[in-house]
C-alpha positions, -999 to +999 in steps of 0.1 A: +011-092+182+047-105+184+065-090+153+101-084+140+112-065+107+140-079+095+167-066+068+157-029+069+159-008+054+160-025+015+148-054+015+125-059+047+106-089+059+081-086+087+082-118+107+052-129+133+043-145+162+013-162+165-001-176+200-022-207+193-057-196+181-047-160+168-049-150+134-032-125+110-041-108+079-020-108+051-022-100+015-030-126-011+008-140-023+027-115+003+040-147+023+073-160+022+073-187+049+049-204+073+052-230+102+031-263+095+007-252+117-005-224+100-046-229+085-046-205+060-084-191+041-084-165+011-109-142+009-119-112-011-121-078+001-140-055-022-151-026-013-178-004-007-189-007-044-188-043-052-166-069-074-190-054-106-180-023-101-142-025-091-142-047-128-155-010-141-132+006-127-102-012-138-100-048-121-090-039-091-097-067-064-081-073-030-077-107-021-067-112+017-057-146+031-062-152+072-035-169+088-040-187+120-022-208+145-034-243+153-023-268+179+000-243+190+022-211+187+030-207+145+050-179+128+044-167+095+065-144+072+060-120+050+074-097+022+062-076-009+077-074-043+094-040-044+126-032-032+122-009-003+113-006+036+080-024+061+067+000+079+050-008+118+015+016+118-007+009+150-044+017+152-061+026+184-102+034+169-088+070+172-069+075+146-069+058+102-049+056+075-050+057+035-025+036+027-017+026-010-034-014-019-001-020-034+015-008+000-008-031+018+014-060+037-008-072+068-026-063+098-042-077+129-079-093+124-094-061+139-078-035+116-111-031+090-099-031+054-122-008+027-112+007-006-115+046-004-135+059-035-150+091-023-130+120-031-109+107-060-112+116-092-121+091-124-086+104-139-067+090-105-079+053-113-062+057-151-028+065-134-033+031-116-033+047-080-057+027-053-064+035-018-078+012+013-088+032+042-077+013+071-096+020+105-101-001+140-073-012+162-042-026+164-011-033+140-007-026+107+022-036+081+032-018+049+057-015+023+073+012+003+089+014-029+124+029-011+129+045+015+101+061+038+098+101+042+078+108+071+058+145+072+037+155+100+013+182+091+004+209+118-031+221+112-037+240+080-003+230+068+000+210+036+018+190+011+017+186-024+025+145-036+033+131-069+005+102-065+030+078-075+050+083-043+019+082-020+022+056+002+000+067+031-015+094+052-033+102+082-071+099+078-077+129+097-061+149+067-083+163+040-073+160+004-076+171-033-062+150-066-051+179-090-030+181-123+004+189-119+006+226-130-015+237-165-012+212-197+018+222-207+034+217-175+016+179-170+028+167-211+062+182-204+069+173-167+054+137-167+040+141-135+005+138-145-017+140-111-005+149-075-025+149-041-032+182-025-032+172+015-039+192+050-032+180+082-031+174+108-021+143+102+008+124+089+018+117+054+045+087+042+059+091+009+083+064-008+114+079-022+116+057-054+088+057-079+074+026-098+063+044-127+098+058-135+117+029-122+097+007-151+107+035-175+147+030-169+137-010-171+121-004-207+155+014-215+176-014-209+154-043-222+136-023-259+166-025-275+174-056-271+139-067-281+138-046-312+168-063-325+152-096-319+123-084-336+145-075-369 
């Protein structure tokens, strides 16, 4: 697949290169642009357990839309809402990923797309954090909420993440959800949960976090609604 990210490291668009007849996944509202030629069709990806039961477990749906060239060689763009980096993964049926849904930009047609359950905890889908495991071959796009730290775990070795700044890791890596510390330490801290992970693998962590970032927001706007409310 032809690609180019543009406008690294902040505000990144991935730009690709379709030959007539080839197709591109992308996620559901991530494109910016598209040559005429472009068929698009939007389809649902839901996981292991069913639309029913992602509704139980908190709405979650992924909607992918195919793109494909018709007639001729097409480009289509595309971008994500946060303010941060695209990152170029490529698969090779040797090696996955657990990448973040939000993180989730686009892939090739033969990267396989399923939501990970097994292994998280009920109290990991309250803090809002969704995983895809993402297996197969060739190229896969995502997105980060600033900059990407890149970790490469030797075997045994491990990492402890604030879930909020998981963005992906190697699917060879085993894993644990935890609290952050005792009680005290969660109420106090705000961390909440982490993710306990082993390589070998690879982990990619974004350096800004959405959770906090909405926080300094709320700072800025609640006063100015509370003196509209008076």
């Amino acid at each position: 697949m032809d690609y180019e990210i543009k406008y690294k490291p902040s505000y990144s668009m991935v730009v690709i290169k379709l030959r007539d007849g080839e197709t591109v996944v992308g996620e559901s509202g991530a494109m910016t642009y598209m040559t005429p030629n472009i068929e698009v069709h939007t389809r649902a990806r839901s996981g292991v357990l069913g639309s029913l039961a992602l509704k139980v477990l908190g709405g979650q749906s992924f909607w992918v839309t195919d793109f494909t060239a018709r007639g001729g060689p097409g480009e289509v763009a595309f971008v994500s809402a946060p303010i941060g980096d695209i990152e170029h993964l490529k698969l090779d049926s040797t090696n996955g990923w657990i990448i973040r849904k939000e993180s989730y930009v686009a892939s090739a047609p033969t990267v396989d797309l399923d939501i990970k359950w097994e292994g998280f905890t009920k109290g990991l889908f309250g803090q809002g954090l969704f995983m895809i495991r993402a297996t197969g071959t060739g190229d896969l796009f995502i997105n980060t909420f600033g900059a990407i730290d890149r970790h490469v775990l030797k075997p045994g070795e491990e990492i402890i993440v604030d879930n909020f700044h998981i963005v992906a890791f190697s699917d060879a890596c085993s894993y644990r959800v935890e609290k952050f510390g005792g009680i005290k330490e969660t109420v106090l801290s705000g961390e909440g949960l982490v993710t306990r992970i082993r390589g070998p693998g690879e982990v990619l962590i974004q350096t800004k976090n959405p959770r906090e970032f909405a926080d300094w927001l709320w700072t800025l706007i609640e006063p100015r609604v509370q003196s509209r409310a008076r």
